[in-house]
Each structure stands twice: as structure tokens, then as C-alpha cells.
C-alpha positions in Angstrom: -4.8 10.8 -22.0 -7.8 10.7 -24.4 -9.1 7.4 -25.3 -8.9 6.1 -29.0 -12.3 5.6 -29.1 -13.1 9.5 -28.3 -10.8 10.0 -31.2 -12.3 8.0 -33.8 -15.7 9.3 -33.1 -14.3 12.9 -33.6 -12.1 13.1 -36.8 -12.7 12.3 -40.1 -11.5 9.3 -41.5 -9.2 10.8 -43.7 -7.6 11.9 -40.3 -7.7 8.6 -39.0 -5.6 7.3 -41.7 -3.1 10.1 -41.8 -3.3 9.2 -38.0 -2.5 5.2 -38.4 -0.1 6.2 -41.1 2.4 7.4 -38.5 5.0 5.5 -36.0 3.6 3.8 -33.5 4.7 2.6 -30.0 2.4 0.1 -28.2 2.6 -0.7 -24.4 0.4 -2.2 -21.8 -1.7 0.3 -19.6 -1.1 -1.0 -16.1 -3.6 -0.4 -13.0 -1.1 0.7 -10.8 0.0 4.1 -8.4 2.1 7.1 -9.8 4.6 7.3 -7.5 8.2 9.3 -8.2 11.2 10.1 -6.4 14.0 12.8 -6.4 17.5 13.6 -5.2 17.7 16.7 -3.4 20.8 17.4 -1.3 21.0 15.3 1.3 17.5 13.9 1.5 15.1 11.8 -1.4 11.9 13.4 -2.0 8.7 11.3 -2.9 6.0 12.3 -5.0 2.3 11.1 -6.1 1.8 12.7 -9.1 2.8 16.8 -8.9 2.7 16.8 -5.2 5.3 16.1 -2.6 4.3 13.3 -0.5 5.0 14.6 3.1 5.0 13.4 7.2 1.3 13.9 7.2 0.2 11.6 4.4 2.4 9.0 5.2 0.6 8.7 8.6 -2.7 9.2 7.7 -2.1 5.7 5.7 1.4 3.6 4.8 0.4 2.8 1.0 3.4 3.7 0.4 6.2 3.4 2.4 7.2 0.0 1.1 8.4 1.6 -2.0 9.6 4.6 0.1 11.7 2.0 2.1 12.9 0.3 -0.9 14.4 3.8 -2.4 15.9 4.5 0.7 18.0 1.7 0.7 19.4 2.1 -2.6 20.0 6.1 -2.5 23.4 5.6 -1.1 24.1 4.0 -4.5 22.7 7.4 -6.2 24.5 10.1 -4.4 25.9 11.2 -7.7 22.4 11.2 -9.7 21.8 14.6 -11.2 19.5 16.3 -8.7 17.3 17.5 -11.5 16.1 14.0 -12.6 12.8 12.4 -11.1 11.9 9.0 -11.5 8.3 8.2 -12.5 6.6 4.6 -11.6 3.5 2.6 -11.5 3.3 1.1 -7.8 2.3 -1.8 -6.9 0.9 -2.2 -3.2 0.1 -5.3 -3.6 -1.1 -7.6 -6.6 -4.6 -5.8 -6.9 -3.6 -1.9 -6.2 -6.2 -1.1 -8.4 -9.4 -2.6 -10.6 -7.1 -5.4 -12.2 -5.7 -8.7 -9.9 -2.8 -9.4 -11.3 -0.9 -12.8 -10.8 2.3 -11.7 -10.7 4.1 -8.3 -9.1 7.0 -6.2 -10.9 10.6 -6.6 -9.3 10.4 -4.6 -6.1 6.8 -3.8 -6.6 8.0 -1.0 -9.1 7.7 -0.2 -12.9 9.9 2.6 -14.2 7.5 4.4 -16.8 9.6 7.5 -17.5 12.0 10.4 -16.5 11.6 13.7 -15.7 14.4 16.5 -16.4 13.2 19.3 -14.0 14.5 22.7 -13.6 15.4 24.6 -10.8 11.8 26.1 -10.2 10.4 22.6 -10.3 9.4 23.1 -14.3 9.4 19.9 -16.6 12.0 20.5 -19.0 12.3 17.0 -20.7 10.8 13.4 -20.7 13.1 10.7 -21.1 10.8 7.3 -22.0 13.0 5.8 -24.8 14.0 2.1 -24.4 17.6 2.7 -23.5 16.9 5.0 -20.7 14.3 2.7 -19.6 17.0 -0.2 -19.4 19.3 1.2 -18.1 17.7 3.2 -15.5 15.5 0.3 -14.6 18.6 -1.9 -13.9 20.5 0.7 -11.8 17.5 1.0 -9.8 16.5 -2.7 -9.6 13.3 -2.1 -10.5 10.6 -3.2 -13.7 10.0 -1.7 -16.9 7.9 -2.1 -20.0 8.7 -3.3 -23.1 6.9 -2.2 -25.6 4.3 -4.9 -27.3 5.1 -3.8 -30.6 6.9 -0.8 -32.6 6.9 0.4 -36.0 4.5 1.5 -39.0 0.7 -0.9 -38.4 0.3 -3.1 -41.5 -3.2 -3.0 -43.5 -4.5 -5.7 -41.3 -3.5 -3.9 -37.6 -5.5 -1.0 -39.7 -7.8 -2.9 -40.6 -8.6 -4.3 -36.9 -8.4 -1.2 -34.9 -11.2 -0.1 -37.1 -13.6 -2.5 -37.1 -13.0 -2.7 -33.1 -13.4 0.7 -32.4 -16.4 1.0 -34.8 -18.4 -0.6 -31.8 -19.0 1.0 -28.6 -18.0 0.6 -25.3 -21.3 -0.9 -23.9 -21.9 -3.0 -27.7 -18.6 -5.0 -27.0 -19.8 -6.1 -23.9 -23.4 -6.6 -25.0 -21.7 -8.4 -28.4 -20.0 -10.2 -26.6 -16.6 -9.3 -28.8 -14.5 -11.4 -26.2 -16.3 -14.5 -25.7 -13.7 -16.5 -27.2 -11.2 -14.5 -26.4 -9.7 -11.7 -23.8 -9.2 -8.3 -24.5 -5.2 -8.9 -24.4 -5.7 -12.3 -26.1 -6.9 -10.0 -29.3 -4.6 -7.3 -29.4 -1.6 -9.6 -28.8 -2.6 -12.1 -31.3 -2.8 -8.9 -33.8 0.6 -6.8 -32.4 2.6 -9.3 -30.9 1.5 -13.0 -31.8 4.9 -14.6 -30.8 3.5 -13.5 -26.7 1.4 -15.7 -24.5 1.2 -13.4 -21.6 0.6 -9.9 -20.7 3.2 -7.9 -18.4 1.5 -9.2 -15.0 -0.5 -11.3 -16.1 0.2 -15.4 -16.7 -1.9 -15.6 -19.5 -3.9 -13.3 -22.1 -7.4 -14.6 -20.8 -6.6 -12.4 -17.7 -8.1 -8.5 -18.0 -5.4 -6.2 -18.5 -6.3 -2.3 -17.5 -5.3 -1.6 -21.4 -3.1 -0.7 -24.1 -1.4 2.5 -25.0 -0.8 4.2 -28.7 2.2 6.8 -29.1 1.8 7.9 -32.5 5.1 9.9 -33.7 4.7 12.4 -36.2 7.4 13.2 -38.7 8.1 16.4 -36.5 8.4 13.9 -33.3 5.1 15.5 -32.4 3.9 12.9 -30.1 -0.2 11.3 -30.0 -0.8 9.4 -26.8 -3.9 8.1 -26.7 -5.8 4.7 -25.0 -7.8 1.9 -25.4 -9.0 0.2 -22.0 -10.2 -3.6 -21.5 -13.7 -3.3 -21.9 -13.1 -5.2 -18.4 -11.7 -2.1 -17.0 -14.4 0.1 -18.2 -17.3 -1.7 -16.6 -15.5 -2.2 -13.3 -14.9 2.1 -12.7 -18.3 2.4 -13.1 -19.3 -0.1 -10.9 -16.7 1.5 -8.5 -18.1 5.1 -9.2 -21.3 3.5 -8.3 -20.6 1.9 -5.0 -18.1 5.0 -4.4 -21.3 7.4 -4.6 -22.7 5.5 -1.6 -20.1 7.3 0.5 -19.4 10.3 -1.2 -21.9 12.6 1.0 -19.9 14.2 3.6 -20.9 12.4 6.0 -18.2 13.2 8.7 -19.4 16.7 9.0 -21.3 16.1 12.4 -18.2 15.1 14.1 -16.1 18.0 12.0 -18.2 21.0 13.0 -17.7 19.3 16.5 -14.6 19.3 16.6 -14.7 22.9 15.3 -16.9 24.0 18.3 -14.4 22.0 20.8 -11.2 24.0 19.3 -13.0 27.3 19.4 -13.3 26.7 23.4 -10.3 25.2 23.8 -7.7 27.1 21.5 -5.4 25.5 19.1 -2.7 26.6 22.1 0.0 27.1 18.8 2.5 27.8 21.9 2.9 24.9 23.2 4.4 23.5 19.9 8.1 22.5 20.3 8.5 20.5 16.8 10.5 22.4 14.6 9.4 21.6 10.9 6.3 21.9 9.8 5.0 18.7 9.0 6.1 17.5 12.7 4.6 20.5 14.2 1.1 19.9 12.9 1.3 16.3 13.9 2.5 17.3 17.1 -0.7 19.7 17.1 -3.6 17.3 16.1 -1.9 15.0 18.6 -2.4 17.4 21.3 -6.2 18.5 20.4 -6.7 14.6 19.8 -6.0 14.0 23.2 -8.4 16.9 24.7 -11.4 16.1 22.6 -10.4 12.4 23.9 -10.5 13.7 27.3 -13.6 15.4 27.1 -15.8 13.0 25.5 -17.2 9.7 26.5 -18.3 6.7 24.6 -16.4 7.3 21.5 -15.6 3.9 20.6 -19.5 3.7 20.2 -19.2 5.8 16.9 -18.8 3.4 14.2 -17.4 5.2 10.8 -17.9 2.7 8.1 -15.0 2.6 5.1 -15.9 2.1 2.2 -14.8 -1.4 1.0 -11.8 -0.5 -0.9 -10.4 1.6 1.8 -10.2 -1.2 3.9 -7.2 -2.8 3.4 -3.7 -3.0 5.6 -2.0 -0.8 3.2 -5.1 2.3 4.0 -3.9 1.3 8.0 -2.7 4.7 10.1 0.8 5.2 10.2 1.9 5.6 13.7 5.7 6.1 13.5 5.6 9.6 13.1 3.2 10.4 15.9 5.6 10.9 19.0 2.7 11.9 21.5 3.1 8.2 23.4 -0.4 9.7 25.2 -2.0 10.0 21.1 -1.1 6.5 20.7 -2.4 5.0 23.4 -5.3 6.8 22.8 -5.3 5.4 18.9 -5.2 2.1 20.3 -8.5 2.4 22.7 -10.3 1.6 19.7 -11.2 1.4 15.9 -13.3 4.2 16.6 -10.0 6.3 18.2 -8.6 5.6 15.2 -10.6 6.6 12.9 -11.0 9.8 14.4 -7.6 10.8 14.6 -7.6 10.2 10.9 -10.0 12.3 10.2 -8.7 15.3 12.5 -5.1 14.6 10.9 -6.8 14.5 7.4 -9.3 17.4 7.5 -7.4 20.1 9.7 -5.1 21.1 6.9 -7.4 21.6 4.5 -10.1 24.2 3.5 -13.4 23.3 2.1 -15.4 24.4 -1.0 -18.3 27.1 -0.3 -20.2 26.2 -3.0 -20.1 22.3 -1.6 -22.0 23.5 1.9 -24.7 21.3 3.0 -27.5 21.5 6.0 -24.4 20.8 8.5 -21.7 22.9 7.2 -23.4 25.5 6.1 -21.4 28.6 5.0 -21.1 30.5 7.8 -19.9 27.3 9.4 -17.5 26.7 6.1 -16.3 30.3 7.1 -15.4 29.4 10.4 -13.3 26.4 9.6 -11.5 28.0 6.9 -10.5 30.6 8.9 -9.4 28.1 11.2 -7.7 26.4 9.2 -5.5 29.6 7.7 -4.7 29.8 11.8 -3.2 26.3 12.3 -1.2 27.1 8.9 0.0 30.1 10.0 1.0 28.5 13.4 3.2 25.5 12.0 4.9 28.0 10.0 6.1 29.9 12.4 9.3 28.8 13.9 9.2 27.5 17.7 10.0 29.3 20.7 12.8 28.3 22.7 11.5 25.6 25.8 9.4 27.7 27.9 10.7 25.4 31.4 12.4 22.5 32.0 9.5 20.7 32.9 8.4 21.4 29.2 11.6 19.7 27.4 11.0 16.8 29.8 7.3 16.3 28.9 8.5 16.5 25.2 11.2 14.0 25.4 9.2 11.7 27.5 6.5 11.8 24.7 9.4 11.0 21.8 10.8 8.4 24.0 10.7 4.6 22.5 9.0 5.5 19.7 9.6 3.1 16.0 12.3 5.0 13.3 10.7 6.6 10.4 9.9 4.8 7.1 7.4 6.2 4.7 4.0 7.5 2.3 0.5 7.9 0.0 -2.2 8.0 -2.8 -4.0 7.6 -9.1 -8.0 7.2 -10.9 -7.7 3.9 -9.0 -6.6 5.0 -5.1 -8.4 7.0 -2.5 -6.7 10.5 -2.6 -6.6 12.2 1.3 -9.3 14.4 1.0 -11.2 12.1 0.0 -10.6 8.8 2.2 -11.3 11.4 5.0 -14.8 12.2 3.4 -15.8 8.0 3.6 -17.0 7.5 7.0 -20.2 6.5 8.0 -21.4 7.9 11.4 -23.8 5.9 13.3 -24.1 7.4 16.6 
């Protein structure tokens, strides 16, 4: 979504006008997670953003599976949804999931933003983000939903103030000081929405807000979406980018191209998997090479691997309920260290990596190696398993799945750590 500031620096103003001129819907930009759900047959399917949150994200971290949880219980009431609807949200974790603490948190931590209409070959055929839709979908689900903070043609004055604000950069409204009487939100609501003395989470307008939103509707319901973030906001990312850079450098390769040299001895041993869907299968895979290299190596809860600060919080905690190996758990368990290794063997072997990001550890011919590896272990949990082998195998499997916690469920928006790259944060001090 461009920001309205890009846009005024790039038209004319004769644009700008013509722009103004047209419908406008207002809402509040929140800091929260995308997160969407859909019927399909007999099971709900999750999502973070265009990608199906699976098995393996929700145990490399359980960001998610409150909200997961809380749509499970209600899909009973949804058997008859049209399988071809999915249901957008902002996420709440908790009351900071992002750059903005808020004070309060939306009703079951969810805010319905919008609905997709999706076709058959998983194509977005429509977007339903109209007020009734909202309501009513937002009721049957139990859940939040915006309102907007104003709607209708600006008056000269609105005009007026957009212009004169966004005449004013970025870093001169914080050098200004434009809001030293007043918030952000204070200043826009006092101008869209006077009658309101708070934001959507917030208890009051002094509070930062992430920012506000502009649909302008053309006379052809052509639709401009564009935004203008809390100068708040603005200066927090890149203080984020900046502390974020600290940890950017892959700095788990040393223990990656070790594990790469420990699998080329050992063998990924693909016929020993007895799981039978694919997800479970490569669980039950980095379970079992997480135990070797366990085996094998000594002192490993010596290796600290540091997390970056905003990666440290319960809701970034491994998600052990889908890891039936009772000896991988144990194992987990030894240490922080354990842990974190496991996370970064479940994150990183599913992945291939960039040859034109190599570096004086994984260099390309090491890059090679592991993609090719990688392409293997692919290969392997696609295949379908062999019937047991003995009965001593079906014994050692059940005794591994025995007592183990029932499933619940998920993962990662500008403001969370995506997979690939929480697995990329460590630290290694050996």
C-alpha cells in the first residue's frame, strides 16, 4: 500500500485535488498479524498471508495457535460456510504484537478486515470489506471489526489539513515537533471524527496508533488505497531495522554446514519414516537426525545462540505438540541450547538458500550441497511410506507417539519474524 506522502510528492496538484475530490473511507491502520482461515471439507485451513500455515511452522513457534484454537472451536458452527470464502484478520498475540502497545485487545484477539471469494485454483475472485459484511461476519464469528473513522466527500478544511501536513516530511514532523501538543490520532480525529476520544485500541488519542488508511472511490468504483503512518510508527521501524541488522548476518552457518557434513555421513535414512503425510513425515525426520547429531556431540548446551530481543517472547517458544519422538523431546528439554538447535534444523532443512547470498562459510559449492540436500529430504517426505518393515518397528513408533499433548496450532506481517528469518537470528558463541 503506497503511503500518501509518496503520493503527494509524485502528482501534480491538479491530481491531488481530483484525488481529494473523490469518496473517501477512513480507518485506523493497526499493528497487528495477517492471519486467515478457510473451510475446506472436513478440515479449516490457516493462512499468514498467501501461504498455508502448516505442522512445521506451528512448531517451530505457537504465535499462533491461540487464534487457531479459537477458530477451531467455533467451526462446528460454520459447517455450512461456502468453502470458497476466506476470512482475513489482524492478530493480536498479545497487546504489543507489533511496534504499537496497545491498552486494550480486540474480542478474541481478532479483527475481521476483509473477505476473500476464492476460486477453485486458489484465485481471488472478489473482496468483500463493506460495512454490512463486516458486521455481520464479525458477529457470527465473535470476533472485532473496524468502523470506519469517517466516510464521505472531505470538506475544504479536511483538504485543507491533509495538505499542509503532508507538505512536511517525515523526519521535519518529528524535528518540528508537529505533535507536541498533540498525538498523531489526537489530530486526525479532532479533524475526521471530533465526536471520538479514543482510537480503536487505544484508551485515549495521546497513545501512537500504527496509522490511518484512505480508500478513495472513483466514480467507476475504482478503488485508491493508500496510508499515512504515526510519525511514531515511522521512527520505531527504523530503529527496529537498525537493531534487526545486528543479527541479520547468517550467523548460524557454522553449525548449518555442520550439520550438513554430519547428514552426509550419516544419511537422511528416508526409510525409516513411518508418518504418512508430509508435514509429520519431516518432523518425524529432523526428529530423528536431531537425536543423532545429539548423540554424537558433546557439550552442546555450551553453544549459546542469542535471539534477537523481539524474538524472545513466549509466543516465539517451540511448539512441542507435534513432535511425537518422546527421545526428541527429552532431548529439547536438556537445554536452551537443545532447543534452539532443533529450531534451527526444523527451520532451515526445508528450505534452499540464495547463491548469490554465499558468504566465507557457505560458500557456493557448499550452497550446492545443501540445496541438493534439501531437494532429497523433499523428495523423501513426498513419497508415500512403506508398509512397517517388523514388528519391532510399529512398537518403537507407537512407543515414541505414546502420551504425547493433542494438537492445537501456528505462525508469522512487516512487524513479525517470518521462519526463514527467525532461524537466521542466532548468535553462536562457541
Amino acid at each position: 500500500m503506497q503511503e500518501l506522502s509518496n503520493i503527494y510528492n509524485s502528482i501534480s496538484e491538479e491530481s491531488l485535488d481530483s484525488l481529494f475530490e473523490n469518496y473517501v473511507v477512513i480507518t485506523e491502520k493497526l499493528s497487528g498479524s495477517s492471519f486467515s482461515f478457510q473451510m475446506k471439507e472436513d478440515k479449516v485451513a490457516f493462512y499468514k498471508g498467501n501461504k498455508e500455515i502448516d505442522l512445521v511452522d506451528r512448531t517451530l513457534i505457537n504465535y499462533y495457535e491461540d487464534a487457531i484454537s479459537f477458530i477451531n472451536t467455533i467451526s462446528e458452527n460454520l459447517n455450512n460456510t461456502s468453502s470458497n470464502l476466506r476470512f482475513c484478520f489482524q492478530y493480536f498475540v498479545n497487546n504489543k504484537p507489533g511496534i504499537i502497545q496497545y491498552d486494550n485487545l480486540p474480542k478474541n484477539k481478532l479483527v475481521l478486515t476483509h473477505i476473500l471469494e476464492m476460486s477453485n485454483t486458489n484465485k481471488v475472485l472478489s473482496v468483500k470489506n463493506d460495512y454490512n459484511s463486516l458486521y455481520k461476519w464479525s458477529n457470527k464469528l465473535n470476533v472485532s471489526f473496524i468502523e470506519p473513522i469517517y466516510e464521505g466527500y472531505m470538506t475544504f478544511s479536511q483538504k485543507k489539513y491533509l495538505k499542509e501536513y503532508l507538505s512536511v516530511s517525515y523526519d521535519d514532523r518529528e524535528r518540528l515537533n508537529m505533535f507536541e501538543k498533540s498525538s498523531f490520532a489526537s489530530s486526525i480525529f479532532t479533524v475526521f471524527n471530533p465526536d471520538s476520544n479514543c482510537s480503536f485500541l487505544q484508551s485515549d488519542l495521546s497513545k501512537p496508533i500504527d496509522g490511518i488508511v484512505f480508500s478513495f472511490l472513483g466514480e467507476r468504483n475504482e478503488q485508491v488505497k493508500t496510508k499515512l503512518l504515526d510519525p511514531y510508527t515511522v521512527q520505531s521501524i527504523k530503529k527496529r531495522k537498525t537493531n534487526y541488522k545486528k543479527y541479520k548476518a547468517d550467523i548460524n552457518e557454522v553449525l548449518l554446514v555442520d550439520i550438513l557434513s554430519f547428514i552426509n555421513e550419516r544419511g537422511l535414512l528416508l526409510n525409516q519414516l513411518i508418518s504418512s503425510e508430509k508435514d509429520k513425515r519431516y518432523i518425524e525426520l529432523v526428529s530423528k537426525i536431531f537425536n543423532d547429531y545429539v548423540d554424537t556431540k558433546k557439550n552442546i548446551e555450551r553453544i549459546h545462540i542469542d535471539e534477537a530481543k523481539f524474538a524472545r517472547g513466549s509466543e516465539f517458544d517451540l511448539n512441542t505438540d507435534f513432535v511425537k519422538n518422546k527421545q526428541t523431546k527429552e532431548n529439547i528439554n536438556k537445554s536452551k541450547a537443545h532447543k534452539s538447535l532443533f529450531k534451527i534444523m526444523l527451520g532451515s532443512l526445508r528450505k534452499k538458500r540464495n547463491l548469490k547470498k554465499g558468504s566465507n562459510v557457505m560458500t557456493d559449492s557448499v550452497i550446492n550441497e545443501f540445496n541438493n540436500l534439501i531437494e532429497e529430504i523433499e523428495n523423501g517426505i513426498n513419497e508415500k511410506p512403506e508398509e512397517f518393515k517388523t514388528f519391532l518397528d510399529f512398537i518403537s513408533h507407537s512407543n515414541e507417539s505414546l502420551a504425547q499433548p493433542s494438537v492445537e496450532e501456528l505462525i508469522l506481517e512487516e512487524n513479525i519474524l517470518k521462519i526463514d528469518e527467525f532461524i537466521n537470528l542466532g548468535k553462536i558463541k562457541m
